[in-house]
N, C-alpha and C positions, 0 to 999 in steps of 0.2 A: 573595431577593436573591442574583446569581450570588455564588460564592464563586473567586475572582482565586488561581490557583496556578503558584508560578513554579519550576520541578523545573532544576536545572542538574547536568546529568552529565559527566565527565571520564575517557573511557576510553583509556589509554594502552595499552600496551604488554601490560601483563600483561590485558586483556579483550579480548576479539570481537566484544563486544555488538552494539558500531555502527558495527561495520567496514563500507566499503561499496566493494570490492575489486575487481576481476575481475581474472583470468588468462585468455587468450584464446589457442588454437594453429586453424590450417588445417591442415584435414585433407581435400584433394582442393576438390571442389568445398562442402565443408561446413565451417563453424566450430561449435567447441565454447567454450562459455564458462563457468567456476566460478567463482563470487562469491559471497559475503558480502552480496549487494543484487540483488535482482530484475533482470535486465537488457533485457527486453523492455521495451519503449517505451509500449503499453499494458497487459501483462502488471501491469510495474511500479507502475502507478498503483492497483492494485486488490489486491493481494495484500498481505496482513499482515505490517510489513516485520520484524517481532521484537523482544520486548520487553527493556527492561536486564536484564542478567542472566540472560538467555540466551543459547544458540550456535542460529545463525539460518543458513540457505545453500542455494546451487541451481544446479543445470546448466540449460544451454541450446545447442540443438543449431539450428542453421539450416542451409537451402540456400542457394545463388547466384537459386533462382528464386524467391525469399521465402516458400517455407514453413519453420516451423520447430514444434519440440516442446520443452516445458521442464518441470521439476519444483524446487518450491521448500520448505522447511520451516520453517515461522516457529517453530518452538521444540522445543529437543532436549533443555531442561533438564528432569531428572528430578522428578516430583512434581507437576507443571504439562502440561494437554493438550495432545499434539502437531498440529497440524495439516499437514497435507500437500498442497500444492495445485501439481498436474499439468495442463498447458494446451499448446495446439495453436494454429497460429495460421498468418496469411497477411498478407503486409507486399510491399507494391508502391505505388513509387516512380512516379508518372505524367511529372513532369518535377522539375527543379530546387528548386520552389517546391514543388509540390502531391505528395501520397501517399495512401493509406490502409492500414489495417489492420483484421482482423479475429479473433475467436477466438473458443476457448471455456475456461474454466478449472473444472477440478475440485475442492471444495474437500471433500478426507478426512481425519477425525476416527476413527482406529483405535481410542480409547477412548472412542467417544460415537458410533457408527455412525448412528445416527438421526439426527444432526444433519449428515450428508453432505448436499453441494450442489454447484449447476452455476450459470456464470456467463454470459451470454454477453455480449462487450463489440467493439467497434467505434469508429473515429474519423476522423479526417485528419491530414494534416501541412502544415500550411499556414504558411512561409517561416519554417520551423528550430523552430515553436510544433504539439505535438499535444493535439489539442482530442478527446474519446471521451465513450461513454456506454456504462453495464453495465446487464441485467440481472440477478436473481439468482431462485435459485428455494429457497430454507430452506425447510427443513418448517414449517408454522404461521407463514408469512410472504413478503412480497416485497418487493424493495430496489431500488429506482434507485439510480443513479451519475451525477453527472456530474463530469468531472474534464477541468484542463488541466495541459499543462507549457507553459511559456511560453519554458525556454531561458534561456541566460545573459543579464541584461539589465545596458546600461552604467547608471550611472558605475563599481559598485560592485562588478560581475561575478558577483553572485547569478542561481544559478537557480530559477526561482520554479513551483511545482506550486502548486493549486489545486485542492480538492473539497470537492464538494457530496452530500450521503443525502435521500434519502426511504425512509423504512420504514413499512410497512403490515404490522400484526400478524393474524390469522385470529379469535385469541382478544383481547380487549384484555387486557391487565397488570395486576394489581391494584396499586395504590396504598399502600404503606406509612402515608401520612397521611389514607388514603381515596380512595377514587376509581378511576377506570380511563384507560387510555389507550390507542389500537389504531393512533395516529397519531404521528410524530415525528421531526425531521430533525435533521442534522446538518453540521458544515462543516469545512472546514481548511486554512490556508495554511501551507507550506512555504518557508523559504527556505534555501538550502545553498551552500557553495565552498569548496573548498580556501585554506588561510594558514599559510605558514610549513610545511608539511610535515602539518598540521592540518586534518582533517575540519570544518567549522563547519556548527552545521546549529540552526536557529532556526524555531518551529513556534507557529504559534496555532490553537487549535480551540476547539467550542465548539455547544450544544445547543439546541433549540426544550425543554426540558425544564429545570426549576429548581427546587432546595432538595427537597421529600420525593419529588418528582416522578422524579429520578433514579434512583428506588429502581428502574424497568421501562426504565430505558437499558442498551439492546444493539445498538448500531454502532459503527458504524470507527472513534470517537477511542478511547484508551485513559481518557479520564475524561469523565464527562458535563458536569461544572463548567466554564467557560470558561478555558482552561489556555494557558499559555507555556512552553516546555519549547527549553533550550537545550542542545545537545550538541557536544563536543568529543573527536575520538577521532584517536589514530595508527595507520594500519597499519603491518599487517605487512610487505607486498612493495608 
């Protein structure tokens, strides 16, 4: 039977956690951007965005002719593995409506080298909504992506991200209750807006995997159980 878990967070003033910030200056024909939140458009959908109670953040550097380079770090809290993921990328605007993008993103584990990995992902932008798909290549493993952002949608002015896992294990996983597993997806919808000077950001995920089964879940939600997780946070600037 899933197990229903509803996490509500309130990070004001005195945390980071879940700041989701950027500072932006022009610099000639390039922008630099530092943020508290992933800022690339497909970058963003795939990168580990940091968990409470950590200090989470990342540059990003673009052209005027849409290439750009970035580095992001989903967690700097001491005692917990850092992750480092460095990505390159190419973003071009066809018209009004239509775009794509492409890239490749690094993903370094300086205290678990082994476990370094490369991503490669791709998408469109098709009228203000970017719709992408990743590859990934882990050691002893392969990951699909698919993911959308859909953009602010009326009445309520949420914006709404969408993703989807497939994972494929090399080895299958043993089973804590017995058994094995080499196959197992995952999902998650996103919904997010500023209120009142207030970050809101309202999240459902949720696993092809149930009750002792969880024991061999390793992807992108933060819990295998089918989860609700509301967040509330103020920045700083």
């Amino acid at each position: 039977m899933l197990k229903h878990l509803l996490v509500l967070t309130c990070a004001l003033l005195a945390s980071s956690s879940a700041l989701a910030q950027v500072m932006a200056r022009d610099l000639g024909d390039f922008e630099l951007k530092l943020a508290t939140s992933p800022t690339r458009s497909m970058a963003q959908g795939l990168v580990t965005p940091g968990s409470s109670g950590s200090f989470h953040g990342g540059l990003d550097l673009s052209h005027e002719s849409g290439w750009y380079i970035g580095n992001w770090t989903s967690n700097l809290d001491p005692g917990k593995p850092t992750e480092i993921d460095s990505y390159a990328g190419f973003k071009r605007p066809l018209n009004n409506r239509l775009g794509y993008e492409m890239g490749l993103i690094r993903y370094s584990r300086p205290e678990q080298p082994a476990n370094d990995a490369a991503e490669l992902y791709g998408g469109l932008s098709i009228f203000g909504s970017r719709l992408g798909a990743a590859l990934s290549s882990d050691p002893g493993r392969n990951d699909t992506t698919l993911f959308a952002d859909l953009g602010v949608n009326p009445p309520f002015g949420f914006d709404v991200t969408l993703k989807y896992g497939n994972h494929r294990l090399d080895n299958p996983a043993s089973l804590s209750g017995g058994g094995y597993v080499s196959v197992f997806n995952d999902w998650s919808v996103n919904l997010s807006r500023p209120w009142l000077g207030i970050d809101l950001n309202l999240s459902y995920s949720g696993t092809s995997l149930t009750g002792s089964d969880c024991s061999a879940y390793s992807g992108h939600n933060s819990y295998c159980d089918t989860t609700f997780m509301l967040k509330a946070s103020r920045p700083f600037f």
